[in-house]
N, C-alpha and C positions, 0 to 999 in steps of 0.2 A: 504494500500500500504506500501510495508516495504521502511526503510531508509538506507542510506547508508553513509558512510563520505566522505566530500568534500575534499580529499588530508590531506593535513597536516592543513586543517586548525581549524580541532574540531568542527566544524558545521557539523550536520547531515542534508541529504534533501534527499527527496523524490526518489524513482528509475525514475519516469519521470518529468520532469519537461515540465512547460506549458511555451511557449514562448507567447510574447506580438505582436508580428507585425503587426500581420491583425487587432489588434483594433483602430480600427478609419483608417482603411482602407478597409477590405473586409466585416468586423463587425461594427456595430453600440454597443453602451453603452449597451443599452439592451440586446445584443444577448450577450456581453463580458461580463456583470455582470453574464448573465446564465451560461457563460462556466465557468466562474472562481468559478464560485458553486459548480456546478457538481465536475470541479478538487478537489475542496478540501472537499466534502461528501467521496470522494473517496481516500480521504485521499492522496492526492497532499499537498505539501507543498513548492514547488520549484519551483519561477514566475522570467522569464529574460525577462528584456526589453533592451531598448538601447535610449541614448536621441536622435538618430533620427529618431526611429518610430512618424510618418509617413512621415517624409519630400516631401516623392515623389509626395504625392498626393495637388493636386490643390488646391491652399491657407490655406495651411499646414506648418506652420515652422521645425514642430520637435516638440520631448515633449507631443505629444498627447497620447501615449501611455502610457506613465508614467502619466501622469495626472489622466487618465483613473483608473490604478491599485490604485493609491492613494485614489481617490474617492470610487472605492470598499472597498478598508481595511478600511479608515474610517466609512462605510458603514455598513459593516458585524462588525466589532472592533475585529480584528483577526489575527492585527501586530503582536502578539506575537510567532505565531503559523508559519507563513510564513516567507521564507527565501526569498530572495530581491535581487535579480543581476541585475546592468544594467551595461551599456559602456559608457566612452568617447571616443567620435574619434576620432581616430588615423590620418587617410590620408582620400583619396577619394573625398570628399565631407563635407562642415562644417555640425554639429551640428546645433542648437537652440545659442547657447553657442561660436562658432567657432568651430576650429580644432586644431588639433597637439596636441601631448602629454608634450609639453613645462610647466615649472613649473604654470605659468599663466592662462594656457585655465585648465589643470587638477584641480586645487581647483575653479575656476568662474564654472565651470560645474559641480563639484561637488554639490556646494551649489545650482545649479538651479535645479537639478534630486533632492537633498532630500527636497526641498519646493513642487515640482512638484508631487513628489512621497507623500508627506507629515511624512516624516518620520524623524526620529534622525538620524539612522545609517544606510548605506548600507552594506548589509549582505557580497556581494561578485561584488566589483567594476574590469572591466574590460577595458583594451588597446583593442579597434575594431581596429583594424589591427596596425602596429607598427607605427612608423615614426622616420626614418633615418635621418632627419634633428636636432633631436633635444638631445644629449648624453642620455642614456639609466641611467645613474646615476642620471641625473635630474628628471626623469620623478619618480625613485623610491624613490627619496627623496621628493619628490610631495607627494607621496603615504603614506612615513613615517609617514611625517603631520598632515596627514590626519588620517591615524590609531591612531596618539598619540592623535588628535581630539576628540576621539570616532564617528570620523563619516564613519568610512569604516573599518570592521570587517579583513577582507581579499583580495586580489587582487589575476586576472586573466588574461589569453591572450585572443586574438580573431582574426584567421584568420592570426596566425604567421608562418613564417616558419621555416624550422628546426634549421637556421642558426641563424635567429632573435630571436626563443626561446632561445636558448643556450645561449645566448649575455646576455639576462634577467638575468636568473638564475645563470650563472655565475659571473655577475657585481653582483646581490645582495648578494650571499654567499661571496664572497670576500669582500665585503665590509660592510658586516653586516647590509645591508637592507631589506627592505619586500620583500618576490621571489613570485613570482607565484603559485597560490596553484593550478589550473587547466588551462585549455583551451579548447576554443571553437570553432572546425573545423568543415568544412564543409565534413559531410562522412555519405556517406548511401550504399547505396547496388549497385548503379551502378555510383557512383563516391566513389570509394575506394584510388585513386592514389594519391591523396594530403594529406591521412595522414598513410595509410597504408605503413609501411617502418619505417622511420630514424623518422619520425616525431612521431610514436607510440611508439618506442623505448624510445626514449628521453625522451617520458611520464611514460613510464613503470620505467626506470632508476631512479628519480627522483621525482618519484610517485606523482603525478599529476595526478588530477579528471581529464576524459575526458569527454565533455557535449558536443556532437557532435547537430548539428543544421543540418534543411533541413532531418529530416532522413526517411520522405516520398519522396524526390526529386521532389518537388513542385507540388504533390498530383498522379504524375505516377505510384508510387510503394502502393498506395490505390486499384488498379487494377480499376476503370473508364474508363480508356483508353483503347478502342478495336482498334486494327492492323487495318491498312487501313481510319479510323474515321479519322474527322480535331478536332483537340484541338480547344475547345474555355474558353474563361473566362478570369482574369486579367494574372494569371499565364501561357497562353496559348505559349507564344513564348520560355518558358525556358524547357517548357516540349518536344519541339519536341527534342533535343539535344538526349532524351534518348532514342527516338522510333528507335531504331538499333534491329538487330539480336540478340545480348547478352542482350539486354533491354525488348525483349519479352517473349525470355527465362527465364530471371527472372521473368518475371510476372504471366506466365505457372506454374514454380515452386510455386511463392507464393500461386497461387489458390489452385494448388493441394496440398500443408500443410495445407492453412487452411482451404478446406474443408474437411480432412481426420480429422481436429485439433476442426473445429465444429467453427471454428471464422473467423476474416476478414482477407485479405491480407498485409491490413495495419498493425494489429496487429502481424502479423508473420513477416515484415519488420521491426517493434521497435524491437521485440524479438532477432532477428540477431544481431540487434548493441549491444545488452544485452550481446549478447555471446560473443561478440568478448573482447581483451585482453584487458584493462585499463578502458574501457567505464564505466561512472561512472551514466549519466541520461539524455539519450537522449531527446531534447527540440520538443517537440509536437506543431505543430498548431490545432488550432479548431477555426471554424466560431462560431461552436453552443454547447452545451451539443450533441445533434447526431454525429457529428462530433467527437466530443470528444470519446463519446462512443467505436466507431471502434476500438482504439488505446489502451483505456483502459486495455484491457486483458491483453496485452503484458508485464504485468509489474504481471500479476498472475501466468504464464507459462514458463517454460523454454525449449526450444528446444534441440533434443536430436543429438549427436555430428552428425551423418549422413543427417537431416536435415539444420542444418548448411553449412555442407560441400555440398550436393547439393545446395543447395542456394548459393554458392561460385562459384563453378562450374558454375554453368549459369550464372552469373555476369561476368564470365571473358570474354573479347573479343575474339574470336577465338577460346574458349574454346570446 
């Protein structure tokens, strides 16, 4: 799998990168150690977590996910080769750790993710969504800290918007702090709206990795889902949102790419976000190696410009 650079930050990683979520939620250890195999036979080298994988799930604090990667890498002994992002949280919901991005909860969370993760340094530490309570100056001299530490190579957004990134980026350049070397939005093929625009712009301007997450749209754009069927499984209620008209149009489209293309649907939906402007390594889920599998390709193929643009075409509502 080729690399590519992470923004300004001189860290090379991987074109896709594996997200952490479903470990120790949809996966058990065994089936997570298998996928993180597979990624990296296949020459993966780019693992995001966050410390509140998995809090949702029933007497789960947080942190299991990162636990999880830790006990891999010291497992396989293959720190050196893999690149390491996880998040503090921002809003929403606490952490393991708490919340807010206040100089306090950012280094007590720090130090819980690299004992957790078992690590010295994180590769690429990230704000999961912002938080307005707390001056954006504080939060990067948190960060500074922490870099001058050697315990956090680089920092990232997650879930910003166009108004919030800019606030970053600009407090940091003017005041000579760490900026943001990427972000991590929510975008795939039939949720394009939250970063397609001012917020891609921004990224292009400024050059910033984009590691868009979600880029199967919680496993719809896999093509599983037949018109008319009831969704079931954990993810089943977030997938009805996309069973529309322009949602199955897209899905049409992606069958008839990748069977003309000889691969999955899935893999013709990571391929798309490849194409599009700034995208730097869209973050994959997998239960298993099979799982994993699907998606693989996507990162050996490039789609050719009228491919793309129908797959656009049918993504759009009304279109």
């Amino acid at each position: 799998m080729d690399t590519v650079a992470l923004g300004s930050s001189g860290i090379e990683v991987s074109r896709l990168c594996l997200g952490t979520m479903q470990f120790g939620w949809t996966a058990g250890e065994a089936a997570s150690f298998a996928t993180l195999d597979a990624f990296a036979e296949a020459g993966g080298t780019f693992l995001d977590s966050a410390d509140i994988y998995s809090r949702w799930v029933r007497g789960h604090g947080g942190g299991e996910a990162e636990r999880m990667v830790g006990r891999w890498l010291a497992a396989r002994g293959n720190r050196h080769r893999m690149v390491i992002a996880t998040k503090v949280r921002g809003r929403m919901w606490p952490g393991p750790a708490g919340e807010g991005l206040g100089r306090d909860h950012i280094i007590k969370a720090c130090e819980a993710s690299l004992e957790r993760l078992g690590v010295e340094t994180i590769d690429l530490y990230q704000c999961h969504w912002a938080d307005d309570s707390v001056p954006v100056e504080e939060t990067l001299r948190a960060f500074e800290d922490l870099i001058r530490a050697g315990k956090v190579r680089a920092i990232g957004a997650s879930n910003h918007d166009v108004d919030e990134l800019r606030e970053a980026l600009n407090e940091g350049e003017t005041l000579g702090l760490p900026v943001f070397v990427s972000l991590q939005p929510h975008y795939n093929l039939v949720h394009r709206g939250e970063f397609e625009g001012e917020v891609q712009d921004l990224c292009l301007e400024r050059g910033l990795a984009v590691v868009p997450y979600s880029p199967l749209a919680k496993g719809f754009l896999t093509g599983k889902y037949e018109q008319g069927a009831k969704p079931e499984g954990p993810r089943a209620n977030g997938v009805r949102e996309y069973m529309t008209s322009s949602g199955w149009a897209t899905i049409a489209c992606l069958r008839e790419i990748a069977g003309a293309r000889g691969t999955t649907p899935a893999a013709v939906a990571v391929a798309w976000l490849l194409a599009q402007r700034g995208v730097t390594a869209p973050i994959v889920g997998a239960n298993s190696p099979a799982q994993l599998a699907e998606v693989l390709p996507a990162a050996e193929f490039a789609l050719t410009a009228g491919e793309v643009a129908a797959l656009a075409e049918a993504s759009t509502p009304g279109a």
